[in-house]
C-alpha positions in Angstrom: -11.7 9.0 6.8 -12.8 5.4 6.6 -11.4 2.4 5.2 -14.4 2.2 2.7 -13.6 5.6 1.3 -10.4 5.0 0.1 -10.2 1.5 -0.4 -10.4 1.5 -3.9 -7.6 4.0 -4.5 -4.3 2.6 -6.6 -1.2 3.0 -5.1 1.4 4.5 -7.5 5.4 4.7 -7.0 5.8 8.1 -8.2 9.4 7.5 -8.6 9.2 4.7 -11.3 5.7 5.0 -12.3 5.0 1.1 -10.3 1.4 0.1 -9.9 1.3 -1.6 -6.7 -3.0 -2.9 -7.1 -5.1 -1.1 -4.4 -5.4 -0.6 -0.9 -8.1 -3.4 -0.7 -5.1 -5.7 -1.5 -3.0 -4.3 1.3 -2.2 -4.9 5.3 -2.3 -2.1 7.3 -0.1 -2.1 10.6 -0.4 0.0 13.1 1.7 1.4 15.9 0.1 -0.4 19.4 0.5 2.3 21.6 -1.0 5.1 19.3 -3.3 3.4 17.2 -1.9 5.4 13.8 -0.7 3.4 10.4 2.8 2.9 10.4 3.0 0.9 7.3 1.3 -0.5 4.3 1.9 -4.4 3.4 1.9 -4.7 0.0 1.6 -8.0 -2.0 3.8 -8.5 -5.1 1.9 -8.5 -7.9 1.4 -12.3 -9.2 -1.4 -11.7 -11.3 -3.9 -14.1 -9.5 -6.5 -12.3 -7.6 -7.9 -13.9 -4.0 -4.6 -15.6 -3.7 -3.1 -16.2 -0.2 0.3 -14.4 0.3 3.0 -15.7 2.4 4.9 -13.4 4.2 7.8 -13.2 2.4 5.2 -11.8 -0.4 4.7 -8.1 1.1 6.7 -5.6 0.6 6.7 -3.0 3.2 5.5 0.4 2.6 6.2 3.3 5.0 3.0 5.3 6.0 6.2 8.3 6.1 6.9 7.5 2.1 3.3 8.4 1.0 4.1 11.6 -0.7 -0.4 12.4 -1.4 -3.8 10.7 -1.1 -5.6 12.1 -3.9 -9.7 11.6 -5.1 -8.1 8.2 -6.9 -4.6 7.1 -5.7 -2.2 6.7 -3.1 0.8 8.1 -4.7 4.5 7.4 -2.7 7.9 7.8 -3.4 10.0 4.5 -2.5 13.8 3.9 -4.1 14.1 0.0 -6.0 10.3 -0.9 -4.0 9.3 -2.3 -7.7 
């Protein structure tokens, strides 16, 4: 799966129904010595678009907490992330 295929996907908290933007807006990291997503880094939502974030900004995601990729979200399940 490329980047370019899900890239426009929302990410959803399915616990509290939070819309966290999309995965263009995110920071991947990835574990060094296997090369696989450990984590999502999320901006907080500000409401200006093409702004740089500081780090205390992101929120981190667990790749773990992703509960389903589906055709048009990223849906995860995250207690007090929003």
């Amino acid at each position: 799966m490329r980047l370019s295929d899900i890239g426009n996907k929302d990410i959803i908290d399915l616990a509290r129904g939070c819309h966290h933007g999309q995965l263009w807006d995110c920071e991947l990291l990835f574990d060094p010595c296997n090369g696989k997503i450990c984590a999502l880094l999320i901006p907080e939502t500000t409401g200006k678009k093409h702004r740089k974030y500081a780090p205390e900004q992101w929120k981190e995601l667990p790749w773990s907490n992703i509960v389903k990729i589906r055709e048009d979200m990223i849906i995860f399940k995250s207690d007090g992330f929003c």
